[in-house]
Structures are given as C-alpha cells and as structure tokens.
N, C-alpha and C positions, 0 to 999 in steps of 0.2 A: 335386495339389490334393486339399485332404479334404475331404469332406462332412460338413457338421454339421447337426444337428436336433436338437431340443429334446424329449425325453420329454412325452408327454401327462400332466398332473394328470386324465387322465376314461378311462373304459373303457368297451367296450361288456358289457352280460351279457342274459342270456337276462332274458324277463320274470320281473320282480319276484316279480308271486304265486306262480312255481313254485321259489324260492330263498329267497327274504328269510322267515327264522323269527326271530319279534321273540322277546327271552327280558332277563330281570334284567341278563345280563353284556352287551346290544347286540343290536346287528341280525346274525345267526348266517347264513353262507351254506349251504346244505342241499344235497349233491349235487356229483357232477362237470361235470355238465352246467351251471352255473349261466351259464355265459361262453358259451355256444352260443345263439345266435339261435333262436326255434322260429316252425313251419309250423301255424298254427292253421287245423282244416279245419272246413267248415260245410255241410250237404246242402240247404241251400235259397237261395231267393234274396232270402228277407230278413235276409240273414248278418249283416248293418252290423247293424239293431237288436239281433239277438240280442247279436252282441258289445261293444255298448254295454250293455247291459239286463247282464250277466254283468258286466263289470268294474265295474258302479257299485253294482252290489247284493251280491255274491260273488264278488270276484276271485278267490278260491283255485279254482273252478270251471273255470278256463283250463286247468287239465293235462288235463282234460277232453275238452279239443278238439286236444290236443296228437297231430299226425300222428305216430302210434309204429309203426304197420302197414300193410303195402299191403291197399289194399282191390279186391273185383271186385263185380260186379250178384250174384256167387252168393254171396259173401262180406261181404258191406258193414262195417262197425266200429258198433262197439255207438253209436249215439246217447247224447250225454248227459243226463241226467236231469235233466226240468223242473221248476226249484221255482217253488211259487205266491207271490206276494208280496201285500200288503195295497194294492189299488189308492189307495186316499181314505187312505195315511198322511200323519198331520199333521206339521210340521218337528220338534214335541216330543218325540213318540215316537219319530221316526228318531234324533235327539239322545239321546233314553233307552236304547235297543237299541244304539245305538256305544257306549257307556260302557258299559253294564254288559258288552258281550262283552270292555273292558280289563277291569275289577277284577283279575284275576288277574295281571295284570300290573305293576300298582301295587304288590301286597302284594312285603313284603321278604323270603325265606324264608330259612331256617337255613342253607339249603346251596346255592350256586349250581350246577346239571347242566348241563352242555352238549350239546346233538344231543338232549335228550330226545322223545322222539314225543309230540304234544300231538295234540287235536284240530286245531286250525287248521293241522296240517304238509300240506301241498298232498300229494296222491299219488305215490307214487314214478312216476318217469321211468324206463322203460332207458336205461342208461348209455353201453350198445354197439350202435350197428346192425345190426340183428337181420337186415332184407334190403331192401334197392332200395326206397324209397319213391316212387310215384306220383305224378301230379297229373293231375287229371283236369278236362276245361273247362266252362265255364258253361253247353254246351249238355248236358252232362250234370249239369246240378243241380248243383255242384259248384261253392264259393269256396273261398280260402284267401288266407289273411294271413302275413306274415311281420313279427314281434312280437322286440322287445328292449329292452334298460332302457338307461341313457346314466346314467352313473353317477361319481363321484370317488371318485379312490382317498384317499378320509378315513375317521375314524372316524365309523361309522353307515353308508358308502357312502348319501351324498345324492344325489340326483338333480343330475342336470347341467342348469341352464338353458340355454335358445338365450338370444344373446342378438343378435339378428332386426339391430340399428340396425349393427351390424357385418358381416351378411348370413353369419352361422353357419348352416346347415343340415345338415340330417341324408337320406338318402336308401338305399336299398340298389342292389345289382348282380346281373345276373344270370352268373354264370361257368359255361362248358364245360369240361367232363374229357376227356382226349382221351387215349387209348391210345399207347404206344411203338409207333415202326414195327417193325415183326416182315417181316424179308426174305421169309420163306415164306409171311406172310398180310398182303402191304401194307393191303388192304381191311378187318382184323379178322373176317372171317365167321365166322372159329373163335370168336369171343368172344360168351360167353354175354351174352344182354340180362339180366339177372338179377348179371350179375357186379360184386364190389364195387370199385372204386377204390383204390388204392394208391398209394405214395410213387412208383411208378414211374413217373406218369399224369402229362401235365403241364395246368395250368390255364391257360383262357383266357379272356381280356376281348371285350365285344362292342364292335365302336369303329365310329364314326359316321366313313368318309371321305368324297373328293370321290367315288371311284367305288362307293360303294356300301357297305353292312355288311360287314363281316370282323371274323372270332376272330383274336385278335393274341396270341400266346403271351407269358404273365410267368414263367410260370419253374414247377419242378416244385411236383406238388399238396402241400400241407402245411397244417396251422393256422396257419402264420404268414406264410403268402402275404397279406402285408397293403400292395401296392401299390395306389393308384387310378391307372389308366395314362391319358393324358392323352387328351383327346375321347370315355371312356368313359361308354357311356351309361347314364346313373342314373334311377334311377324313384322320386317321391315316398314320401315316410312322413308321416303325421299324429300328434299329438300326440291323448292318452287319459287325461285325468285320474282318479284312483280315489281310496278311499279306505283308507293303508295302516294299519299297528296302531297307529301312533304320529302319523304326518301323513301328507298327500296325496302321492300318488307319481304318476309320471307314462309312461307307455308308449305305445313307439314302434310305430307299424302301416302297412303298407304292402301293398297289394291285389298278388297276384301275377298277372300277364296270363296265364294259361295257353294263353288261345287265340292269342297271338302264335308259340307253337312253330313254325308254320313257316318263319314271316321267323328263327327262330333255326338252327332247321335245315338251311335253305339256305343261309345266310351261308357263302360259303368263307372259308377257312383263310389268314392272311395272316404269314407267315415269310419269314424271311431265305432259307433254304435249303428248298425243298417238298420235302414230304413223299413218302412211294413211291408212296401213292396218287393224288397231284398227278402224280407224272414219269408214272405207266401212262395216267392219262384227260386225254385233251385237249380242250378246249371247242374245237365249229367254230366258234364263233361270238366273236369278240375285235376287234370293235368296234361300233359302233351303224350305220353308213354299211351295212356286210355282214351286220346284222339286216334293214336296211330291204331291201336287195336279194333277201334270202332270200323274206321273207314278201312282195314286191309283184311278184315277177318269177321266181325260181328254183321256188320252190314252187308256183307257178297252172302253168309250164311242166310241170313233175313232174307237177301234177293233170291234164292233158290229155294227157300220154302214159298214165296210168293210165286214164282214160276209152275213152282208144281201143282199149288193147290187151285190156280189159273186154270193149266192142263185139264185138271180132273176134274172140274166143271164143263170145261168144254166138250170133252169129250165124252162126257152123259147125257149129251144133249143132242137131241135129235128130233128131226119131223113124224109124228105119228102119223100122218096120211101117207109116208112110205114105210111101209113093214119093213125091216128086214127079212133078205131070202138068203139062204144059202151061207148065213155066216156071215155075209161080207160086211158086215158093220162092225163084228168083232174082230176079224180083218185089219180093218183101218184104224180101230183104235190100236191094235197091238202095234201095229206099225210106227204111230203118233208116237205110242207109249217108248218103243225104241229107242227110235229118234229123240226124243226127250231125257232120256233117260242116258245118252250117250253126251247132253249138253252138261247136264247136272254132274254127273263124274269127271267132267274137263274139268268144271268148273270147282269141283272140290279136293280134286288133289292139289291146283293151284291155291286154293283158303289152306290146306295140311300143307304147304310147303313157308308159306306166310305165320301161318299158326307156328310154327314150329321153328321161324327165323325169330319172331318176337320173344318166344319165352328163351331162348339164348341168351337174345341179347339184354331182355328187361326181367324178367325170374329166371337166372343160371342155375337159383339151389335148385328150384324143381326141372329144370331143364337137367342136369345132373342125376337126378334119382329115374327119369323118362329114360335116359340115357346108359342106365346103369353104372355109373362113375359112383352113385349115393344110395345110400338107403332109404326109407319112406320113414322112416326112424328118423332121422337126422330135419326134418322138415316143422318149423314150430307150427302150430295147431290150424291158421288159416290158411297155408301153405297148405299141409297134409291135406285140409278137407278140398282144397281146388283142385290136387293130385287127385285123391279117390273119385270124383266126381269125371277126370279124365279119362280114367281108369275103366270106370265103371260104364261110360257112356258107350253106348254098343252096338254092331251093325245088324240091324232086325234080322234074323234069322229066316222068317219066313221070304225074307227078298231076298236074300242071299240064294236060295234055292232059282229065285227066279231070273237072277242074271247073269250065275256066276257064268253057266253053259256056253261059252264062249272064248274068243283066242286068248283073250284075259282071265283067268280062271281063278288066278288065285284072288284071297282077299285076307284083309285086317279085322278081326271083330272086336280090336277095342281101340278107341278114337286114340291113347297113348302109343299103342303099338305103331299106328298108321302117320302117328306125328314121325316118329322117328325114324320110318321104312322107306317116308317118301323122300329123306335126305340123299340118296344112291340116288334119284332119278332126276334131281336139279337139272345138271348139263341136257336132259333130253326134252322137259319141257320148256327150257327157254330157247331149244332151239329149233324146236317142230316144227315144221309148216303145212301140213297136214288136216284134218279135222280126225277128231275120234270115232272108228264107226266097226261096232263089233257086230253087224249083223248084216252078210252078202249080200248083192245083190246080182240082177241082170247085167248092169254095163259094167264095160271091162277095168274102166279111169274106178269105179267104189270095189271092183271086186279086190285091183290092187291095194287098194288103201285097207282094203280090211287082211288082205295077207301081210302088210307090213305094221298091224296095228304093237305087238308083242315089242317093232325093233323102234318103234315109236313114243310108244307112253309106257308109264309104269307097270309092272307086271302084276297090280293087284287092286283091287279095288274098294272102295272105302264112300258110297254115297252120301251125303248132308240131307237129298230130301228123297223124295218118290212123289210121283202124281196116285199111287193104287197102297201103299203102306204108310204106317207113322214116318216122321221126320226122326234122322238122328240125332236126338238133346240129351244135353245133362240129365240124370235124373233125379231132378231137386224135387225137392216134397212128393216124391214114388216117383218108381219108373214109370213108363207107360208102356201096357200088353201091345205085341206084336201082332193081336189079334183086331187093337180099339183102330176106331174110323180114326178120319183125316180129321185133326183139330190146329187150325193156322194159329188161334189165337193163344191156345194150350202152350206151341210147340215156342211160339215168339216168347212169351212172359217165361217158360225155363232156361230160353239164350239169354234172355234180359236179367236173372238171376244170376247167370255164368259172370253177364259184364259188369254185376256190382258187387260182384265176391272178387272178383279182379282188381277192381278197384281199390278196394281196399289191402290189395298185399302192394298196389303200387304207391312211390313217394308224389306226392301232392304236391309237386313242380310248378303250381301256376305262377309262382311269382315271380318264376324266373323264364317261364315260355307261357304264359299267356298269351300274349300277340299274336304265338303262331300255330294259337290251338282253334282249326276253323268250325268247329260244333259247337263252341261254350255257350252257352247263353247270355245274351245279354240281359242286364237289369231293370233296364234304364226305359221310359217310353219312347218308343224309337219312333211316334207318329204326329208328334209335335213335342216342340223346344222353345224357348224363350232367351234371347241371349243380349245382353248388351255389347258395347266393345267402349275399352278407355286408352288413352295416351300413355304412354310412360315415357319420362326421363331420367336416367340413371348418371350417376358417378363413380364408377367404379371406385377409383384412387383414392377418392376422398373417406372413403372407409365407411366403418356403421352408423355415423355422426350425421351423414348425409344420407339416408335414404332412397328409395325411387320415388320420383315426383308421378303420381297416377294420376289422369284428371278424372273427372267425372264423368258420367254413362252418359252414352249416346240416346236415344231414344231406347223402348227396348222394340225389338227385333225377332222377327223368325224369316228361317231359310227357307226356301222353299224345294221340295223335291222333285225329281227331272220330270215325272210326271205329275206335275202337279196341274188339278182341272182349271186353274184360276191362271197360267204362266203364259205369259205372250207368245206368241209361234213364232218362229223364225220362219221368214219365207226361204221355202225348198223347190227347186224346181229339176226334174230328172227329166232333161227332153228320152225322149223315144224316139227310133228308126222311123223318120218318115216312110220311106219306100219301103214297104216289106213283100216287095214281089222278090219273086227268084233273082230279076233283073238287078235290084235295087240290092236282097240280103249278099248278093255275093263278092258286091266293092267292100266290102268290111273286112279289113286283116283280119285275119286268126293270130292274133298277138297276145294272147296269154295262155301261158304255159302250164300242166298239172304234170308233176314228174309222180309216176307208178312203180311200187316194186315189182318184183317177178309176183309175187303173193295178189295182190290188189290187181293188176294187172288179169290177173286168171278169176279172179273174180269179178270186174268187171265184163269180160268177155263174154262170161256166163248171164250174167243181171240183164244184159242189151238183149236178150230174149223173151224179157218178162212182158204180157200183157197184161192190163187193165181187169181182162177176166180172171189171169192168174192170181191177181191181186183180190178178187172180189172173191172164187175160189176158197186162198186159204183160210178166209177166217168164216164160211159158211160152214154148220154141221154137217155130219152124213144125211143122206148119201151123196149131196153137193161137198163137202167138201176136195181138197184137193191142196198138200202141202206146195209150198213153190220149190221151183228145183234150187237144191242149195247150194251155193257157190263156190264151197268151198271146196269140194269133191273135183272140183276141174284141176286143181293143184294149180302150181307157176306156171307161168306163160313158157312154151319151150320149143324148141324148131330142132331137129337134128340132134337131141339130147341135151341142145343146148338152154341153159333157164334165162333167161332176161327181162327187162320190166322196160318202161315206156315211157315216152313223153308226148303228150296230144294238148296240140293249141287250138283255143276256141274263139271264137268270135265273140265278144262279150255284148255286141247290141243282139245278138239273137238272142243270149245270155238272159241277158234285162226283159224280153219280149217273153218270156218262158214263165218267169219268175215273176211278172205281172198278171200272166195268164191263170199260173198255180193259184197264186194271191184270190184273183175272183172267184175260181172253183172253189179252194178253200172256206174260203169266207160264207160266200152261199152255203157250202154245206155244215158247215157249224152255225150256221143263221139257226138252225131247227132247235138247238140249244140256247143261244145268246141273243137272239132278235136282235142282233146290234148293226144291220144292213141300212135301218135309217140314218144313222149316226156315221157310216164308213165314209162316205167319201160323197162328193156335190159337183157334178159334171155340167159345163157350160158353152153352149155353143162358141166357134171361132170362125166366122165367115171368110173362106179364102183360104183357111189351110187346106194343102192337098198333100199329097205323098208323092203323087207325079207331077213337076213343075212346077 
C-alpha cells in the first residue's frame, strides 16, 4: 500500500519583520534564516506589553529581542533600546507617519536592485549557531516567546488565514535531543553540556500516555523532521496583528513554560528496544500497589531500625574522665532505653495495622489464610513462601522477657499473629491522644498516663526494632540468633528481600499508574537536556491527505534550572523593622493567626520551657546528658475538665527579625562544615538610615 499526501500551498517562516524587505520587484526574503522559528527574550515581567507595544509601533525592532547569545547574571545581553512614542497621537497623524515612511516605495525608479540595504532592513541575524542557547524561568526575571509567520507559497508570500469554522489551528512543540548510545559511555558523562547537536542525535516528542509522560523517538535530528506524532502534546500560539510596508501581517506567538523543565526532565525515554542507559538502572519501584507498600510499611520499618541502632550508639558512649559511681549510668541508659523503646512500639503497631490493611486489600488470598478464612495449602508457591516467612518471623524471645513486665503484658510472637490482633484495636489508635508510656513515674500528669495505658493502646506488644537486641526481620537466608549483636545493615538487606518477593506476587500496573508512583526512578539524565521547539499547522477536516504542517527547529536549547549558578537574580528586597525597640516592636498588629488543637496546644505549653541548655543537654552523653521534657505527657490544654485548643496572633515583623537572626546563627554554625560564610551574603553601608527618625 502507498501513502499519499497532499503538499501544503502554506509554510511556516520565521517572523515577518526579521525577513520580509518590501522593494519595487515584491516582498524580497532577506537571510537564511527566514524559515527558522525565532526565541524572542524579554527581562521583565511585563514582557506581553512590551511585545505588543513593539510589534504595533516598530516591528522591525523584534531582531532585537531575538535570543542570538547565551546569557549569565555576569553576562546578561545588551537590552534593547527604548523608543519614546507620542502618547495623545491622533488616528491622522498616525495615518500621516505610515504614508509618508512608503513614499519611497511608491516612486518608480530607473533601475530595479535587489537585496539593497535600506534603512528599514531589520538587523542582520547569525546565520550559524554560534553556542547552546539557554532559557532561563520566570523566577529569574526571564520570558520568552517562540514567534513565526504562517505564510503561502504565492507571489508576495501572504499570510495564511485560520480558518477557525473548520477548526484549523496553529500551536508549537517542545522536542528532546538525545545522544547515540556510546557502549563505553551508556550515561554520556563524557558529553560536554555546552556540546552542539548533530545529525547523529535523534529527536524526540513529549506524548501524553495512560502511564505517564514519555519521549517517544521520531527518527534522527534533521530540518526536516516534520512529523506531529500522535497524542503529542502541543502548547498554544496566539495570533499578533502589525502593521507591514504594504498591508497588515500577522504573527504567530507562543509563551514558552520554562519552568516545566522538570516534568520534561524526568519523563523517561519510551522505545522499542532501551537504551544502555535504561538496561544498566532499574527502577525498584514498578508499580503503584509496591509504592504504597514502600512508603506505609517498608520505609517507617527501615525508620525504626535506624532509630534504634542510633540509640545504641549513643548510649555507649560516654566520657572516661567521669567514672561511673553508684550505677548511675546504667540508670540512665535504662531510662533512655524505656523511653525509646515505648517510641518504637507506638510506632510498630501503627506499620501492623498498615501491614495488615495492604495485604486485604492488595494479597486477599494470603490475607485469607492470615485470617483463617484459607488454608496455606490453597496458596500457589510464591504466595506460600511470603506466608511462611510471615509466619515464621518472630518476636526475639530474649526481649520479650525484658519488656513484657508491664501494664501491657501480653504479646504476639509471630509477625502473622500480630498482623491480625492488631485489627480489634484500629478505633483506639486512631483516636488516642496520649503518648505510650509503660514505665511510672514521679509526677502525677505520667503516673495517669501510665494507669490508662491498657484503656489506650493495644493490649499486646509486637516491637520492629530494639536499641540492645536483633531487629524483627524476615528470616531469609537463616534466621538470626537472639543472642547475635546489632547488625543495621544485616537486618535492612532481609526487609529489602521481603519487599522484592512482594513484588513479585504484585501485578506490574505501571502502565496504568505510573504518574502516580512517587519512588520510580527515572531513566532519563535529569542534569541536562537538549530541546528544540517547531510550529505546527494542522487541518483537522481535511483528513490524512493533509497532514500537520511542522516547521523547522528553532535553534537548539536548554532549560535552565531554578538554581542554576549561571541565571540572572531577580532583585528581592525584604525591608525589616526599622525600630526594633520596645517603643517602635509594639505599633505592629498581631495580625496573624495560628489555630492549635487541644493536643498541640498542650504541647506547645510544655516546649515554651525549653532552654538552650536543655537543648545542649539532650544530645550530650552521660553523665551530661539530660532528655528534654516530653510534650506530650502534658496531654490537652484543659481548665475545669474542660479540653480546648487556641488561637494565638503574631506579629510577623518580629516574626521576620527571629527568622533573620536563626538564619546568621545557623549559618555560622554550619560554616564549620560548608565554609560557605564568604559566599552568603555582601553587606553595604546606607548613610542616614536610622530606626529612630
């Protein structure tokens, strides 16, 4: 079968005023560039006027703005020059000033010249890309337009109407350049960011799927890569009337998103056959079911053997020029060890209650046989073995003895049992507001809390880590003795076996929740991109006979990102409280509002006592150290039995003064790390500010 299409009667070309020279023999096209789309840059943000105000007054002024150079903050490109224009002119005299700039056009002369240089020839263009053009985002001051004419190929090249009742539109695209795989450099590291693009690079389109954005390769970069690939996504152009030497012309403009760069960025790479970089990095993450697992269950486990094996450094750690006397260092570890040990069991009945909503809803067979609804019989082979291994995963023994002693007494010793125990006690942890605390004390506010611990949390207990025992893991390739040390990285690589035997009893959904899977990895080099941008004209109605008219590549392009070292500043300016006496801080409303629950509220109360020294305190060893008081033991805020929370407004210039202040401490004290104190900031005298008067 052959394919047939119908040649377009329309072109695209680069804007008008930088081509079209009117002369005796026609409309003359000036330059090689004429058929190239151009990047029109603007340093403020009231770009739109300006380039309104420019094309209605001076179009020839557009080359002007025309991106021919990369620009830095130390570098910037010359501004183009402001002309003044007559506010209060009358429609006659504007009628008067267009005619008389024809006259010369009118007269007949002796000799027709072609390409003559006249005044009104727009400023020459480079012809060759001289190096890598930038773009930089809006939060550095910084638009840009991407500008072309829509033109027929007749004598005069007149403009092309839309014609809207047939739903013709115009739009452009943005395309990726993407390097030949190089066996010895799958990644490109060798490839300078500064390097130009070549016939060898191939182009890509951005396409909107079910599972998410992906570059979908059209074939190698060239000028005449003129496919629209189908579900690619297009970005508006508006239409810009002006007025040209002979009649009205019309230009196409379209705002380019800069600051989408990273939704472009990270978009992987979508081919037939992946690329070397694709086969070397693997996403762990390949589908949404084994996202939710990660972040609600694998990840808080991983946080709590971090926490513990944290603890239990810290707390072997001590000054040899203070002996211990009398005990009192094993004292205060046991105390630490308590307290610690009362965080980790909050925190793991919440992972067993999580645990145990996921495999419902996403493994029901084995949630079923957990359940006793099924048999372990009925479960096919990698089902059965992620059962036994739940099964089998077990609460150390030896710890058991050492916590059970308490109002909570009972416990689970197998990770299945404690999945399905902790289902009874839903309704009481999600509506505690208490802290967990199984071991009295002195004041009367923790002895309460620990006689209502039983009417509070679950009646059994089931730990994830210990700061003084093994963690409890799977036990994949052997258990591990309740007797062996603390091994963080042992106990992480058996969680990390749990979550890819998981993986494989779950369905491989990316294609259809990709987007919303926030751990995947990306492919793609997310630290520089290459992108051109082209025109398109379309006809729908007209069927497959007519195609999209795509023009040819702008220059090519890179984004720039928000911190990039090379991106112009915006100037910021945050005055500060002149007067910051008593006199001066207290004409300042307290105008904004922070609404507190009863919960927060009672904590807060308690924090407004902490000192600098309680602060320095808790993180010193024995026999300096010293925990801070924990907030959470105050319970709700409450008066007469009654519980209620708060609303307290602040002053936000004192606000600002605080938050400047932290800033310099801060800074300073990570100076010891980062030397970066030369580099923070550049203060300059102001003759005559005062705070008073």
């Amino acid at each position: 079968m052959v394919g047939v299409s119908v040649r377009h009667n329309t072109q695209w070309m680069g804007p008008t005023p930088l081509w079209a020279k009117q002369s005796t023999a026609g409309l003359q096209v000036a330059g090689n560039l004429a058929a190239i789309p151009q990047v029109l840059r603007f340093a403020n943000d009231s770009f739109m006027e300006e380039f309104l105000e420019v094309i209605n007054t001076q179009p020839r002024k557009l080359s002007e703005y025309v991106l021919q150079q990369k620009e830095t903050w130390r570098k910037p490109m010359t501004p183009p020059e402001k002309t003044a224009y007559p506010e209060n002119e009358t429609a006659i005299s504007k009628l008067l000033t267009r005619t008389r700039s024809k006259t010369d056009l009118l007269k007949v002369p002796d000799k027709v010249v072609i390409n003559t240089e006249t005044p009104t020839h727009p400023p020459a263009i480079t012809e060759q890309q001289p190096e890598l053009l930038k773009l930089y985002q809006p939060g550095h001051q910084r638009h840009y337009l991407i500008t072309a004419a829509l033109v027929k190929n007749e004598f005069g090249l007149p403009d092309k109407k839309l014609e809207i009742t047939n739903k013709e539109k115009v739009s452009f695209v943005v395309r990726r350049l993407m390097p030949p795989d190089d066996a010895n450099d799958p990644h490109h590291k060798k490839l300078s960011e500064d390097t130009l693009p070549d016939s060898s690079w191939s182009e890509h389109a951005f396409i909107k799927t079910p599972r998410g954005n992906v570059w979908k390769k059209i074939g190698q970069y060239a000028r005449d890569t003129s496919h629209l690939m189908s579900a690619e996504e297009e970005l508006p152009m508006f239409p810009s009337s002006f007025a040209g030497d002979c009649c009205d012309r019309v230009l196409y403009s379209g705002t380019i998103p800069v600051a989408r760069r990273e939704q472009w960025m990270t978009a992987p790479e979508e081919s037939g056959e992946p690329s070397l970089a694709q086969q070397q990095t693997q996403g762990n993450i390949d589908s949404l079911a084994k996202a939710i697992f990660v972040m609600d269950v694998a990840e808080p486990w991983r946080a709590l053997m971090n926490k513990a094996a944290f603890a239990s450094g810290s707390m072997n750690r001590s000054f040899d020029e203070f002996p211990e006397e009398d005990g009192a260092g094993d004292l205060d570890r046991l105390r630490q060890c308590n307290s610690l040990r009362d965080q980790i069991q909050t925190g793991s009945w919440y992972i067993l209650l999580d645990f145990s909503d996921f495999l419902e809803q996403h493994l029901p067979e084995i949630w079923a046989v957990i359940a006793g609804d099924a048999t372990r019989e009925s479960l096919e082979s990698k089902a059965r073995e992620f059962y036994d291994l739940l099964h089998a995963t077990t609460f150390n023994s030896v710890l058991r003895s050492k916590i059970a002693r308490s109002p909570i007494s009972g416990y689970r010793s197998r990770l299945s049992e404690a999945l399905l125990a902790i289902r009874a006690f839903r309704e009481k942890l999600e509506s505690v507001e208490i802290p967990l605390l199984r071991r009295s004390e002195s004041d009367s506010v923790t002895t309460e809390i620990f006689n209502n611990a039983t009417q509070n949390w679950p009646d059994f207990i089931f730990p994830f880590a210990d700061p003084e025992h093994p963690t409890t893991v799977p036990p994949i390739n052997g258990a591990v003795s309740v007797y062996a040390p603390i091994d963080e990285e042992r106990d992480k690589q058996k969680l990390q076996a749990l979550v890819d035997l998981l993986g494989e009893l779950l369905p491989k959904d990316t294609e259809n929740y990709a987007s919303d899977i926030p751990l995947q990895t990306s492919l793609m080099d997310n630290n520089r991109g290459w992108f051109v941008i082209r025109c398109v004209y379309q006809r729908p109605n007209c069927g497959p006979l007519f195609p999209a008219l795509v023009s040819r590549p702008t220059w090519v392009l890179q984004m720039a990102p928000f911190f990039d070292p090379d991106a112009p500043a915006r100037p910021i300016r945050i005055p500060m409280p002149m007067d910051i006496s008593p006199a001066g801080l207290r004409k300042y409303s307290k105008n904004t509002g922070f609404i507190l629950s009863d919960m927060l509220c009672g904590g807060v109360k308690k924090m407004r006592s902490y000192t600098l020294g309680d602060l320095v305190l808790s993180v010193l060893p024995w026999p300096f150290h010293k925990d801070l008081p924990d907030p959470g033991k105050t319970g709700p805020c409450k008066e007469n039995g009654l519980e209620f929370g708060m609303i307290c407004s602040l002053s936000i210039p004192i606000v600002t003064l605080c938050a400047f202040i932290l800033l310099i401490i801060m800074v300073a004290l990570f100076d010891l790390f980062f030397r970066w104190i030369p580099w923070l900031m550049i203060c300059l005298p102001i003759p005559g500010l005062k705070g008073k008067n």
